[in-house]
C-alpha positions in Angstrom: 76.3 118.3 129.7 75.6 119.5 126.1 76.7 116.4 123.0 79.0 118.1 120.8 78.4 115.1 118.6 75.9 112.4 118.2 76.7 109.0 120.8 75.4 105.7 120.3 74.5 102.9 122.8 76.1 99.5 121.3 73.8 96.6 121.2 74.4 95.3 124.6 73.6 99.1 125.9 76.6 98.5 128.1 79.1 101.2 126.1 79.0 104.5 124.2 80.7 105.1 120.8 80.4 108.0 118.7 78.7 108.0 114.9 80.1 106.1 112.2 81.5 103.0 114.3 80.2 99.8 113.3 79.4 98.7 117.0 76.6 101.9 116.8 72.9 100.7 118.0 70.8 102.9 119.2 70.8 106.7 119.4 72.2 107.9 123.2 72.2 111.8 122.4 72.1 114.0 119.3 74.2 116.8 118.7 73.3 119.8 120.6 71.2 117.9 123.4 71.6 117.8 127.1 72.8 114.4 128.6 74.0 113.5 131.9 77.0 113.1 132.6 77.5 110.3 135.2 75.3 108.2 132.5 77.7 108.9 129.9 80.8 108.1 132.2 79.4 105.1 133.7 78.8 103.9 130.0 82.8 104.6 128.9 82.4 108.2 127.8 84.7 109.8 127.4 86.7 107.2 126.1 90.5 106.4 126.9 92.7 109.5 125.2 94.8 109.4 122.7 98.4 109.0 123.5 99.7 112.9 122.6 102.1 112.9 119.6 105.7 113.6 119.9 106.0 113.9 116.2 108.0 117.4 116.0 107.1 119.6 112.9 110.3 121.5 110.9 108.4 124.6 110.5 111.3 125.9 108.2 109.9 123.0 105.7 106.3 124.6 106.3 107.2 128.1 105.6 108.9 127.1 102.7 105.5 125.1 101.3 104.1 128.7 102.1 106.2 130.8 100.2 106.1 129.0 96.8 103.6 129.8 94.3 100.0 128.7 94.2 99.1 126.0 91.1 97.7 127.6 88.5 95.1 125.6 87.7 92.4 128.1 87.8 94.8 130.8 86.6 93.8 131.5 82.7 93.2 133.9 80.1 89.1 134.6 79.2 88.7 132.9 75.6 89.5 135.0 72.9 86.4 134.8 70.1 83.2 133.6 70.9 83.9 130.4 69.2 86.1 129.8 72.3 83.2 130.5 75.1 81.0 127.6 74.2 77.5 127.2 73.3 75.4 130.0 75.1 73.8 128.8 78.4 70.6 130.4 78.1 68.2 130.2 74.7 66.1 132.9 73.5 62.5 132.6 73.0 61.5 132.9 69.2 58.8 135.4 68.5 55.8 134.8 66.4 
């Protein structure tokens, strides 16, 4: 089977866990490499799912998110006079 994430073996190398959990010891698989399967069950992988949510989304309330208008933070007018711009970005070399 082909890691679609890294695995770790805790300390005990009795139990896989995935990256970023504190139990993490040693390197099992890396993304994108070939591991066997029975291995990775027999060590706990994949572990227990999680419980499906029943949470039920109003997707009136999300249309309605959809429809009003963007922030317009990033919604201006150019500066008017160069005074406005800034300092230039780029220096010119002086001749002679």
């Amino acid at each position: 089977m082909i890691a679609d994430r890294r695995l770790y073996l805790t300390a005990d190398r009795k139990t896989l866990v995935e990256e970023g959990d504190p139990s993490a010891a040693f390197l099992f698989v890396k993304k994108g490499d070939y591991y066997d399967e029975d291995e990775a069950k027999r060590l706990g992988w994949p572990p227990a799912a999680a419980a499906p949510t029943t949470e039920l989304i109003d997707m009136d309330e999300v249309l309605k998110k959809l429809e009003e208008e963007p922030e317009a933070k990033a919604l201006h007018e150019p500066p008017e006079t160069k005074a406005e711009r800034g300092p230039r970005l780029v220096k010119r070399r002086k001749d002679g």
